[in-house]
ChimeraX commands (.cxc) that place a marker at each C-alpha (Angstrom):
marker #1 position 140.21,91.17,90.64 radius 0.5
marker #1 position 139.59,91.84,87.13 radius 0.5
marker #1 position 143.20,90.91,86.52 radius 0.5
marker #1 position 142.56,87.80,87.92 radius 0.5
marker #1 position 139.06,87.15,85.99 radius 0.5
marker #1 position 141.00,87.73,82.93 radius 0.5
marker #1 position 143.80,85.53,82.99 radius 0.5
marker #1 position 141.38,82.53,84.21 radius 0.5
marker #1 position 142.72,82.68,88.57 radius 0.5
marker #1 position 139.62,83.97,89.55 radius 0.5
marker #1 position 135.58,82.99,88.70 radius 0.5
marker #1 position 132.70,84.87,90.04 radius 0.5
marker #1 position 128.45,84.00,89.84 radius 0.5
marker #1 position 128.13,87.66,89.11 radius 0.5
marker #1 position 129.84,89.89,87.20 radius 0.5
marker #1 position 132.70,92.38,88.92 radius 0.5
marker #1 position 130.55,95.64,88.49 radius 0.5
marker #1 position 127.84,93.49,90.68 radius 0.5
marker #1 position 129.72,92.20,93.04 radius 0.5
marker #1 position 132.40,94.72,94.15 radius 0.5
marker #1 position 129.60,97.45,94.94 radius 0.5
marker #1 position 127.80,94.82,97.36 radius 0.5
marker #1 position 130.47,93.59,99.32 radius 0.5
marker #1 position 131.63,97.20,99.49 radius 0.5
marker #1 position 128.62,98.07,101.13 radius 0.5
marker #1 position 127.89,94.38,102.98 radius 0.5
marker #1 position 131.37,94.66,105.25 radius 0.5
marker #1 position 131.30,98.58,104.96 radius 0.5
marker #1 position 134.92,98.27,102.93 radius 0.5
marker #1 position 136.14,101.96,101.77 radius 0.5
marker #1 position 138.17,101.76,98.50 radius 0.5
marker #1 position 141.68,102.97,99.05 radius 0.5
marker #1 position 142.85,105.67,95.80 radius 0.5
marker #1 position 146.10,105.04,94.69 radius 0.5
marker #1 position 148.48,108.17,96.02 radius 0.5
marker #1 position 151.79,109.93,94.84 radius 0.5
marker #1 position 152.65,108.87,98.23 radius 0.5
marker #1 position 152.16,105.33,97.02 radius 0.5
marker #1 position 153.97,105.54,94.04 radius 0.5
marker #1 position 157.21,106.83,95.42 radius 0.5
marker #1 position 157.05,103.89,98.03 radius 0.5
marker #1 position 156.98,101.10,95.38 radius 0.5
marker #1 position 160.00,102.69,93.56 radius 0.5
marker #1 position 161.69,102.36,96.61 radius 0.5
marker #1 position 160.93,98.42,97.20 radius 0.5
marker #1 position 162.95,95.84,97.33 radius 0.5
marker #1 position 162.61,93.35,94.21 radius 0.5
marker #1 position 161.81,90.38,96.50 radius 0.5
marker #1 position 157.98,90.54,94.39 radius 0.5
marker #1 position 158.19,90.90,90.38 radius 0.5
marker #1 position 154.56,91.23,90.14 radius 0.5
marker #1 position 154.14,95.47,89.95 radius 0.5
marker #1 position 150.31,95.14,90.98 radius 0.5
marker #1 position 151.33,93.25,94.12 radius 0.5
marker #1 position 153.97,95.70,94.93 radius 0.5
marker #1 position 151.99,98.70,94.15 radius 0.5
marker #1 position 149.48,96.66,97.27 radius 0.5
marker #1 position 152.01,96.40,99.45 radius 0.5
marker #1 position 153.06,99.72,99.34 radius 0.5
marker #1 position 149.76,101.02,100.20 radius 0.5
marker #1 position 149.84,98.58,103.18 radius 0.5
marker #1 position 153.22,100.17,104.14 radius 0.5
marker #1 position 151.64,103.76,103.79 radius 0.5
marker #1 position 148.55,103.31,104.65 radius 0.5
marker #1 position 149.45,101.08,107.70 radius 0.5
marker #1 position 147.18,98.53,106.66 radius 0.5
marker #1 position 147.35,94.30,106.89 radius 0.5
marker #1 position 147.69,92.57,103.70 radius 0.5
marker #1 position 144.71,89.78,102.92 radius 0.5
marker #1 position 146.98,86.93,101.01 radius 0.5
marker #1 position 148.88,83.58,101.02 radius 0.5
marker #1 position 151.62,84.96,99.00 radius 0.5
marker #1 position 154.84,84.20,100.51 radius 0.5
marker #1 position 156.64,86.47,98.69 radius 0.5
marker #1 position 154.90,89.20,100.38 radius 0.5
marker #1 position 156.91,88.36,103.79 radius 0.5
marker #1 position 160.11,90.23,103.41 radius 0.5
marker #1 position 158.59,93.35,102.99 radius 0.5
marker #1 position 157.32,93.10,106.45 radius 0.5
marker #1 position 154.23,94.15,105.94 radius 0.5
marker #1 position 151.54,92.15,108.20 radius 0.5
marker #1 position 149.10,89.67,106.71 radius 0.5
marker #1 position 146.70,87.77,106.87 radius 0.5
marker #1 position 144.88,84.15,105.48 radius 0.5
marker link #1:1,2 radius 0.2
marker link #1:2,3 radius 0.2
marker link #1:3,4 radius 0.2
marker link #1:4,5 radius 0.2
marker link #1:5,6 radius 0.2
marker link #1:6,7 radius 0.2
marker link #1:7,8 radius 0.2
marker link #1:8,9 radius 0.2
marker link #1:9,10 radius 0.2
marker link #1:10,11 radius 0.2
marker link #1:11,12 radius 0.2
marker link #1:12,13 radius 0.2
marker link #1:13,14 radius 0.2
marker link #1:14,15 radius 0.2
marker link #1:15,16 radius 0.2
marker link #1:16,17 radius 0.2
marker link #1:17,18 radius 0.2
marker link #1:18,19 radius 0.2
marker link #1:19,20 radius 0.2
marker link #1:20,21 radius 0.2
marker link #1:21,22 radius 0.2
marker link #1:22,23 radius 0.2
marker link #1:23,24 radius 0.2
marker link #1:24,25 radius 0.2
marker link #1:25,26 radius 0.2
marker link #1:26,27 radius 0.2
marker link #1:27,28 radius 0.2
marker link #1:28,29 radius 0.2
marker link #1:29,30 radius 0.2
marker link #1:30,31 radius 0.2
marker link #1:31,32 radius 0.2
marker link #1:32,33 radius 0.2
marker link #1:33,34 radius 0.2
marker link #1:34,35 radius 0.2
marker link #1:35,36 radius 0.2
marker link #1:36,37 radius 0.2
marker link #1:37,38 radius 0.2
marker link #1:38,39 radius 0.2
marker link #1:39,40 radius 0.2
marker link #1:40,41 radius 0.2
marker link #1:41,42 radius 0.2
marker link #1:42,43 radius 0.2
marker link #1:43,44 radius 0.2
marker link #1:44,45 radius 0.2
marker link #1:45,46 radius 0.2
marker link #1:46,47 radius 0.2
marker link #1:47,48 radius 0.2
marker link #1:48,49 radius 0.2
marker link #1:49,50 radius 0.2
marker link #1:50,51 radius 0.2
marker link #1:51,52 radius 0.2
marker link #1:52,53 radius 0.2
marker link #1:53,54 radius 0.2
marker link #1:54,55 radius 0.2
marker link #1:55,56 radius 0.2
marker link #1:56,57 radius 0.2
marker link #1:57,58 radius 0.2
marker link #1:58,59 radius 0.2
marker link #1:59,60 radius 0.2
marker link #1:60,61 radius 0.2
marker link #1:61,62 radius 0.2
marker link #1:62,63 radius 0.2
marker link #1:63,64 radius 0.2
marker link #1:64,65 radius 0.2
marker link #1:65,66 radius 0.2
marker link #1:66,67 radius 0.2
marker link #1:67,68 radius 0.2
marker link #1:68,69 radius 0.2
marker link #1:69,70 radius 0.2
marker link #1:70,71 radius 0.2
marker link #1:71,72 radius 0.2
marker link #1:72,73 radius 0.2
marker link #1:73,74 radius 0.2
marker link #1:74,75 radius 0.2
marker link #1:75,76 radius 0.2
marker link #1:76,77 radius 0.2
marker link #1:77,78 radius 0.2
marker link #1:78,79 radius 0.2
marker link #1:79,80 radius 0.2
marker link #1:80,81 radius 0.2
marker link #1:81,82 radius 0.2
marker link #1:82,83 radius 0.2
marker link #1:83,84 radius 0.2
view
């Protein structure tokens, strides 16, 4: 997200250290630490993404067996499941 502020894709009414500790605790969200486990699985990705922060997401979906939240077609070949 603060990628995203930064570059002008995303605009919030509060700032980031505001917002991301109420929704946190509004939908009960746990953040998800970025593992060695992780890491090995986006070296061993497929280059159908170029974006390394994207990849790095949807190799936590992969080991984490989780469902992606995106629109991001170039997500699909991975396989992983989303949804928007």
């Amino acid at each position: 997200m603060a990628i995203k502020i930064a570059i002008g894709k995303l605009s919030l009414s509060v700032s980031l250290d505001v917002f991301v500790p109420f929704q946190l605790g509004q939908y009960r969200f746990l953040p998800l630490l970025v593992t060695y486990e992780h890491t090995y699985t986006v070296e061993s990705l497929a280059m159908h993404h170029n974006d390394p922060f994207d990849r790095l997401l949807i190799a936590q979906a992969m080991v984490e067996n989780l469902v992606l939240l995106t629109c991001d077609g170039k997500f699909a070949p991975y396989g992983v499941p989303t949804l928007w």
